[in-house]
N, C-alpha and C positions, 0 to 999 in steps of 0.2 A: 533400563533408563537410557535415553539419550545422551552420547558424549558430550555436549553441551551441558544437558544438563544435572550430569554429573558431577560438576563444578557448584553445584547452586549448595551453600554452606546450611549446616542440618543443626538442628537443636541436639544436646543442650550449647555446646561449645561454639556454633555458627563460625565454624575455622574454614579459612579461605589457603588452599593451595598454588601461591603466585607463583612457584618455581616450576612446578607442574602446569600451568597455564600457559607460564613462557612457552615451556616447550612445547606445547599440542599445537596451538594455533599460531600461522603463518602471520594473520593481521595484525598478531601482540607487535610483532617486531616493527613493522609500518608504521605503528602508533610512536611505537620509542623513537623511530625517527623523525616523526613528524612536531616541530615548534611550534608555539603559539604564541600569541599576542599577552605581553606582557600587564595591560592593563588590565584584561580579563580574567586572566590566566599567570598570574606571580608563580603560580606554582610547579610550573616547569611543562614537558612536554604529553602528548596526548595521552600518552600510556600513564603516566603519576597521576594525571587529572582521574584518566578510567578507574584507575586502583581507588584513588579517594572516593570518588563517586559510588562504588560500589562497598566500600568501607564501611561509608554514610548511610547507603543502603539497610546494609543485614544488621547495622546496628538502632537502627529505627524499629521502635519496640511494636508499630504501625505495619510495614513490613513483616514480624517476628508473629504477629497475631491472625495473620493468612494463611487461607491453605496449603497446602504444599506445592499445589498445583500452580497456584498464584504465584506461591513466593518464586517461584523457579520463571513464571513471566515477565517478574517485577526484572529480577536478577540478570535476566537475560537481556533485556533491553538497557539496562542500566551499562554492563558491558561490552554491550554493541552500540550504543547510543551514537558513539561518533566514530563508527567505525569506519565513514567517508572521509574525516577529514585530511587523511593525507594524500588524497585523491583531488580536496578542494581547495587548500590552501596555496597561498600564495601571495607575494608582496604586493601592494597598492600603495603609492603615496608614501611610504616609507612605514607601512604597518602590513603586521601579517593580518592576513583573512581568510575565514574557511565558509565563506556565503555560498549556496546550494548543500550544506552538507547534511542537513535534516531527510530533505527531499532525495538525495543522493545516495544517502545512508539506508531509506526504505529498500532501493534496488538491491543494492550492494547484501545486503543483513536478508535480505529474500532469494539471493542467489547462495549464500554461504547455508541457510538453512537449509534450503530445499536438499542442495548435494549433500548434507551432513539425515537428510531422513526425518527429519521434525517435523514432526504432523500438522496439516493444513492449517487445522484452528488456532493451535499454539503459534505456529511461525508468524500468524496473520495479525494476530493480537502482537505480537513483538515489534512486529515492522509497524504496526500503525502507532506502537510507542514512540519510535525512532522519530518516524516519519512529523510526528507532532509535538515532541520535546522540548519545544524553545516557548510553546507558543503559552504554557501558562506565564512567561517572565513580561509578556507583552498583550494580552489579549484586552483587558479591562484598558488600554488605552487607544484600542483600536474603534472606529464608528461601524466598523463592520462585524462587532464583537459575536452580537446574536446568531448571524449567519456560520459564523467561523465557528464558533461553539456547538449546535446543531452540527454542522458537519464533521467535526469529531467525532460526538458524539454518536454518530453511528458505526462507526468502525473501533473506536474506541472508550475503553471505561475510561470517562475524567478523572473519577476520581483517583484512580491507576494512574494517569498521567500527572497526577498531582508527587502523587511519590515519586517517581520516577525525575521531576524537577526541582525537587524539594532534595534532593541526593545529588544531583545537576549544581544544585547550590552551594550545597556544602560542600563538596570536595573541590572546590577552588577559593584561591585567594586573590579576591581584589576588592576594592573600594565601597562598592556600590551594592551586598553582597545582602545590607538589610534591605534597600527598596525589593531585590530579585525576592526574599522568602514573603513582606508586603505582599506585591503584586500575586503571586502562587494562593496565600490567603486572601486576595479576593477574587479570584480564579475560580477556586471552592465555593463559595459563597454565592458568586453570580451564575455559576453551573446549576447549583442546588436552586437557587430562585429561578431559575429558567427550567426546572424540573428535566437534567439529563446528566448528573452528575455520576449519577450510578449504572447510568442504564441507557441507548438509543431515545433521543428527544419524538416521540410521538405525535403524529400527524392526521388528524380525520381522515384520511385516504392514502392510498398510493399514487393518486391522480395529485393528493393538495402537496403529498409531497415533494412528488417529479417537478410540480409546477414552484413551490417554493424554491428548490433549489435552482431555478433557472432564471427566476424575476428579480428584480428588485423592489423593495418595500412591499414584500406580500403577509399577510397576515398568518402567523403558520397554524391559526387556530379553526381557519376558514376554510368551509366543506365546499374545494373546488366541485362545480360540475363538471361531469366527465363527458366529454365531446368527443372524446375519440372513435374514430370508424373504422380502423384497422388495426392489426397487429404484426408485431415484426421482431421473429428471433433472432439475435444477433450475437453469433457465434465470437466465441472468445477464446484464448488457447495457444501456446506453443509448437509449429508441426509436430505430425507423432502423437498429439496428447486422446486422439479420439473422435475430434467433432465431427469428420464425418460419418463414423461407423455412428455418431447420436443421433445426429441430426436423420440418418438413413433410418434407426429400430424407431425413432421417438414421433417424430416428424413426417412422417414417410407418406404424406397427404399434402403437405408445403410442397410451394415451389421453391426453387433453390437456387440463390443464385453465387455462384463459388467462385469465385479471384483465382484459384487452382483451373478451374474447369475451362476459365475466358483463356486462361494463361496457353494453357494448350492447345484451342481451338484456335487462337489470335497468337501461336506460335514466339511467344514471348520467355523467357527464361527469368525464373525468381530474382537473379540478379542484376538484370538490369532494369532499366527505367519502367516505371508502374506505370505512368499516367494515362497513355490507352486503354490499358485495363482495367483504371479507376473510372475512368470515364463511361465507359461502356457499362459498368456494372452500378453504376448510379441514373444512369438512364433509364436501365431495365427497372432497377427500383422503383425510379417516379413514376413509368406504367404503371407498375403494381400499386403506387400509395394514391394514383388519379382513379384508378378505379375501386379502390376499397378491399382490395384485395390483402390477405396476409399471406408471407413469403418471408424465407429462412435466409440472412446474410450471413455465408460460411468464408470466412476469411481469419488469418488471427488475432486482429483487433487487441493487440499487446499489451496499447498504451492508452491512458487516460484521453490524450489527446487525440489517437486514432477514432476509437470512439466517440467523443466529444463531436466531428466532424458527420459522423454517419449519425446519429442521435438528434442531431440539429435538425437535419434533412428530413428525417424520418417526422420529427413534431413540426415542423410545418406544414406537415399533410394530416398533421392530427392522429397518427399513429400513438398505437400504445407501447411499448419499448418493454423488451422481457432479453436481458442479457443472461446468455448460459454459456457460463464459463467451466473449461477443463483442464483439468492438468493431472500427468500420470507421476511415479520416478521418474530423475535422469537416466536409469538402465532403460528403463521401459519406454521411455518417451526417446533417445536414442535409436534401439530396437528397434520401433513400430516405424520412426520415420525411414530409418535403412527398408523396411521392408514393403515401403511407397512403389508404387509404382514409377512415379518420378521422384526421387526422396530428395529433401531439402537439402541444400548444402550445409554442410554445420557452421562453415564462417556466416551464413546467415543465420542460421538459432541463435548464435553465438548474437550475433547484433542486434536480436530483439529480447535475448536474456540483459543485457544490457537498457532497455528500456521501458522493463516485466514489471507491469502495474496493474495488480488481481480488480476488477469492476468491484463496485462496493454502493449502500442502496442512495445514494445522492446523483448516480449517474440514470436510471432508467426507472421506471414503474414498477420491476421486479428484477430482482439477481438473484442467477442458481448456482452455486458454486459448487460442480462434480470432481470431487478428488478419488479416482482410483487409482490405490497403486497396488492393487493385486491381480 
C-alpha cells in the first residue's frame, strides 16, 4: 500500500495516527504554521482545521460504507484539501485570505503524489477533489451553475465531492456553518436532477460536447453536427515523459510539428524567449488546418491555459482535437530527459511542474491519458 495511504484509518476502530502523520509529512508543518481568518475559521490554524476535517470524515457513517478503495480517495483529499494554503494566504484590508488555494492546491497535491508513486487514476481523482472543494458551498447560487457542474462532473464523482465538503463543514467553527451543509444539500439534489451526480454528465457526441463546453447557452442535449475536416493530435507531457518515441511508433504517418525541433533548427535555447518559435510553429499549423490536413503538435502543453490557446486556433479551422497526454515516474521521467539529446534543464521542469495540469474531456473531442511507469 502506498505511504499515503497507509494513513487512511481501517474498520473496526477507524483510528487515526496524528503523531505518526506529524512526522512523515513536511506539509503537516506548513499547515501548523499557517493562520486563518477568524470568521471562517474560529478554530485555529490550517493543520486543526485538516485534523477536524478529517475527523468529520472517517466518522461519517457515508464515508465508513465505501470501498476501501474509496474511502482511502475520500481520505486523502480531505487531508490535502488545503494543502495550498500556506502558499496562498495572506492579509488583505486587515483580513487573512487564502483565495487561489483550491486551484493551487490541484498543482501542489499533484506534485507531492506523483513523487510519493500514486497511481495515475487515484492521484487524479484526489486532485480533482482538491481542485473543486469549495464549489458545493457555492454552486446553487451561481447563474453558471449548469455549466460548472457538468464540468466537474467529468473529472470528478459529485457525489464524492459532496463528502469531501460536507467534512469541509464540519471541522470548522464559524457562524454561517448551517447555510454551508444547506447549500451542499442542494448541491446533491441539483447534480442528481441534472443526471451527473454519480457519474460524468453525458452528451450525444464528442462533437456536442467539445462544442458545449466552448459556447454559451448551448443545449447539452443537442446532437451537434460535426463539421470538422481535420484532425490534430496534441501532444501533452512533461520532457522525458515519451511523446516523441509516441508520437514516432503511434503516429509515424503524421506530420509533426515539434517546438524541440524549430528550437534547434531556429538555434533558440528552452530558456529563453519562445515567441519566434511560437510563431513559426503556429504558422506551419494554419497550412496544415488551410488545407485539411492532420498533423501532430509535439510540445508540452503542461497547462490548461497552454492548450486553451492551441485548441482555439485549431477549431477555428474546424479541426477535430484528440489530446494525448503522458507521463512517466520522476526516476524515469528525470532519466529519459538526461538521456535527450539536448536534455531539458531541470530548473525548467521544475517550472512547468509548478503549472502541471493533466487535459481532462472538457478541453478537446478526445483525451488519452498514457501513464507508463515501467
Amino acid at each position: 500500500m502506498n505511504e499515503l495511504f497507509s494513513f487512511t484509518p481501517q474498520p473496526p476502530g477507524w483510528k487515526l495516527d496524528w503523531d505518526e502523520m506529524d512526522r512523515s509529512f513536511e506539509w503537516v508543518r506548513a499547515m501548523s504554521a499557517c493562520h486563518q481568518d477568524a470568521v471562517h475559521h474560529a478554530e485555529g490554524d490550517v493543520w486543526i482545521h485538516t485534523r477536524m476535517v478529517c475527523e468529520a470524515m472517517i466518522s461519517n457513517v457515508q464515508w465508513q460504507a465505501h470501498s476501501a478503495y474509496e474511502r482511502a480517495i475520500l481520505f486523502a483529499s480531505a487531508l490535502l484539501h488545503d494543502v495550498a494554503k500556506p502558499v496562498c494566504t495572506r492579509f488583505e484590508d486587515g483580513r487573512i485570505t487564502s483565495r487561489g488555494h483550491s486551484r493551487r492546491g490541484e498543482v501542489m497535491a499533484r506534485n507531492l503524489l506523483w513523487r510519493m508513486n500514486v497511481p495515475f487514476r487515484q492521484r487524479e481523482q484526489i486532485v480533482s477533489l482538491i481542485r473543486s472543494h469549495q464549489v458545493p458551498f457555492f454552486l446553487i447560487e451561481r447563474d453558471d451553475r449548469q455549466r460548472l457542474a457538468f464540468r466537474i462532473s467529468q473529472t470528478t464523482r459529485c457525489d464524492h465531492l459532496a463528502l469531501v465538503a460536507k467534512a469541509d463543514a464540519a471541522g470548522r467553527i464559524c457562524e454561517d456553518k448551517k447555510k454551508l451543509f444547506d447549500n451542499i444539500d442542494l448541491f446533491v439534489e441539483y447534480c442528481r436532477e441534472q443526471r451527473c451526480l454519480d457519474a460524468p454528465r453525458q452528451f450525444p457526441s464528442d462533437h456536442s460536447r467539445f462544442l458545449y463546453f466552448r459556447s454559451e447557452d448551448r443545449d447539452p442535449d443537442y446532437l451537434a453536427y460535426d463539421d470538422t475536416r481535420s484532425e490534430v493530435a496534441l501532444m501533452s507531457g512533461l520532457p522525458g515523459a515519451g511523446k516523441d518515441y509516441w508520437a514516432a511508433e503511434n503516429l509515424f504517418d503524421w506530420p509533426v510539428i515539434s517546438l524541440d525541433e524549430l528550437r534547434r533548427e531556429m538555434k533558440i535555447c528552452p530558456t529563453e524567449k519562445q515567441g519566434r518559435v511560437i510563431s513559426r510553429a503556429r504558422e506551419m499549423a494554419r497550412e496544415y488546418l488551410r488545407s485539411g490536413k492532420k498533423f501532430v503538435w509535439n510540445a508540452t502543453n503542461i497547462s490548461r491555459h497552454a492548450r486553451s490557446r492551441l485548441i482555439d486556433l485549431f477549431a477555428a479551422y474546424n479541426a477535430r482535437v484528440r489530446i494525448l497526454y503522458l507521463e512517466t515516474s520522476p526516476d524515469r521521467l528525470y532519466e529519459q530527459n538526461r538521456r535527450r539529446d539536448e536534455a531539458v534543464p531541470n530548473a525548467v521542469i521544475e517550472r512547468l511542474l509548478d503549472q502541471w495540469e493533466v487535459p481532462d474531456p472538457t478541453e478537446a473531442h478526445e483525451v488519452d491519458c498514457i501513464a507508463n511507469y515501467y
